[in-house]
C-alpha positions in Angstrom: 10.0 28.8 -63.9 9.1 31.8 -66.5 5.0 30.1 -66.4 5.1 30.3 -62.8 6.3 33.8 -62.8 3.8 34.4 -65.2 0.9 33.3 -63.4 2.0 35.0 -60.4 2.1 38.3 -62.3 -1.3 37.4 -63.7 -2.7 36.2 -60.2 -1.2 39.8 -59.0 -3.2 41.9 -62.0 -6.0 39.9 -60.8 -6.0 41.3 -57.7 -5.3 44.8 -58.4 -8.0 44.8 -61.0 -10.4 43.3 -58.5 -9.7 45.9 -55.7 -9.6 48.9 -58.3 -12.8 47.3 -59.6 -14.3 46.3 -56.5 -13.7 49.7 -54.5 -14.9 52.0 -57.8 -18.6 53.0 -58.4 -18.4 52.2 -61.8 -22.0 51.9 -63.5 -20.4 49.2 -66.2 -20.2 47.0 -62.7 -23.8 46.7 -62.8 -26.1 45.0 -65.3 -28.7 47.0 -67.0 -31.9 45.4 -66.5 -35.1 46.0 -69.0 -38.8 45.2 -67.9 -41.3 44.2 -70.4 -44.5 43.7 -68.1 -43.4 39.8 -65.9 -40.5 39.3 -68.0 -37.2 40.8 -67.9 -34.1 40.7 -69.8 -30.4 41.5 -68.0 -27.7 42.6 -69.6 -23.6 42.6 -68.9 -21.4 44.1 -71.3 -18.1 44.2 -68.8 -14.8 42.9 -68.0 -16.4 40.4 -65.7 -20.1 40.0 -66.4 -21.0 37.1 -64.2 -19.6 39.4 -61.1 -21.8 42.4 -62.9 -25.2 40.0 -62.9 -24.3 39.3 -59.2 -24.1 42.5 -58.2 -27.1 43.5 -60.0 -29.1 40.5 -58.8 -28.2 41.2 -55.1 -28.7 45.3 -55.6 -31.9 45.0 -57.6 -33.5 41.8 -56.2 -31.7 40.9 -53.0 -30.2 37.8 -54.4 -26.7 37.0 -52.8 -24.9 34.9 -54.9 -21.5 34.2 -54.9 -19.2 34.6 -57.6 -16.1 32.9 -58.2 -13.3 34.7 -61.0 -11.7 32.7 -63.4 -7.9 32.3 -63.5 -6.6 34.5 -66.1 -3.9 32.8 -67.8 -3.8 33.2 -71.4 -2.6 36.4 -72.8 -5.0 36.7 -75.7 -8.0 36.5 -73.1 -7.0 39.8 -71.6 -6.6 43.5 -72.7 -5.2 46.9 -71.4 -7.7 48.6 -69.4 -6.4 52.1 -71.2 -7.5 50.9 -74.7 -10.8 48.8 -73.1 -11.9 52.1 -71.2 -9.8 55.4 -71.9 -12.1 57.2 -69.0 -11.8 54.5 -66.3 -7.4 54.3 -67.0 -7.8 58.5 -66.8 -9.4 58.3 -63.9 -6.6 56.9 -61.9 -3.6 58.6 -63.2 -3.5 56.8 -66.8 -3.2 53.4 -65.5 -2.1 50.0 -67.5 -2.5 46.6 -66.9 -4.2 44.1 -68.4 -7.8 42.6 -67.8 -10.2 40.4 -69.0 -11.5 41.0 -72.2 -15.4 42.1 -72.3 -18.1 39.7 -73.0 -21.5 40.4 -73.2 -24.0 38.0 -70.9 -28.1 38.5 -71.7 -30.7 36.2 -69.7 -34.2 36.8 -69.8 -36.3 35.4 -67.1 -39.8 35.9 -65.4 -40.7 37.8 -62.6 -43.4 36.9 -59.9 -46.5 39.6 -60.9 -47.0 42.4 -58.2 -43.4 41.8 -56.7 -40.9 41.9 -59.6 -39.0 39.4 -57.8 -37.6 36.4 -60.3 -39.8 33.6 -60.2 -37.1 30.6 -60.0 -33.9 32.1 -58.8 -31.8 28.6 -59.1 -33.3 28.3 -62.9 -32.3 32.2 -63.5 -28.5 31.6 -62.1 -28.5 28.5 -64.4 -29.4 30.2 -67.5 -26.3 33.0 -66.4 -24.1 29.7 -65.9 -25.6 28.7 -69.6 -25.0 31.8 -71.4 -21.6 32.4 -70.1 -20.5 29.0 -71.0 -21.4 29.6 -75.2 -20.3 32.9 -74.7 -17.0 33.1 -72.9 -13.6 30.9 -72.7 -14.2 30.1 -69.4 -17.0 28.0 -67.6 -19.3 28.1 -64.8 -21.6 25.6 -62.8 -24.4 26.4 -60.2 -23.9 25.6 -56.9 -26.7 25.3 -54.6 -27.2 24.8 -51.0 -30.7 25.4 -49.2 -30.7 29.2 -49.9 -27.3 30.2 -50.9 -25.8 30.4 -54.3 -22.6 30.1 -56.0 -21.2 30.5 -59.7 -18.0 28.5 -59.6 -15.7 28.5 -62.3 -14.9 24.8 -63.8 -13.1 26.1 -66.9 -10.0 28.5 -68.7 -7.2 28.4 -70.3 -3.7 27.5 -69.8 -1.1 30.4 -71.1 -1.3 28.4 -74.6 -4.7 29.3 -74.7 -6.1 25.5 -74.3 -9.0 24.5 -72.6 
């Protein structure tokens, strides 16, 4: 009973942190993107960086992907949002709850010359699906169909903190 209580509460933080997240105009949402004549490297440094290099990608290059969050289970996984970011918990009256720890996501990938526009959008989206797999506790996969893509989570952790 106490686990399922527990998940709810985490399912509920979940949900506030994505509506607080997903309604602010926070510039950590977004990745930072560097140019180096065709080739360009993105960055994510943030709570959830696989939903920061989607936004980015559709903002920046006019890729929709979808992104799918990872069920946030395990305590160690997750930290207060006053002690991650002091500003952002000011901001709305000294706030507390927990959220996903920040990871840090870099791809580099070509772009098509004269348009800046990446050159194999599937092959990009799996090298964030890569890098997010050696970097984080959870998993992703690509999922593609004719033009539309989606990062779907495939692994987390249980509240013991296995895989």
């Amino acid at each position: 009973m106490l686990a399922g209580v527990r998940g709810f509460v985490f399912l509920l933080a979940g949900l506030l942190v994505t509506s607080l997240i997903g309604g602010a105009q926070n510039p950590n949402e977004w990745a930072s993107v560097t140019e180096n004549g065709d080739e360009v490297t993105l960055r994510a440094e943030w709570w959830d960086p696989v939903l920061s290099i989607g936004r980015t990608l559709a903002d920046r290059y006019g890729i929709s992907v979808s992104v799918e969050a990872p069920k946030w289970a395990f305590p160690g996984d997750t930290e207060d949002v006053a002690v991650a970011d002091p500003a952002f918990s000011e901001q709305h009256n000294n706030i507390h709850y927990d959220v996903m720890r920040r990871h840090v996501i870099e791809v580099r990938f070509s772009t098509v010359p004269g348009n800046r526009h990446p050159d194999d959008v599937a092959r990009l989206l799996h090298q964030v699906a890569d890098a997010v797999n050696r970097e984080m506790p959870y998993g992703y996969r690509l999922d593609v169909s004719g033009g539309d893509y989606a990062l779907v989570s495939t692994r987390t952790r249980n509240s013991n903190g296995d895989l």
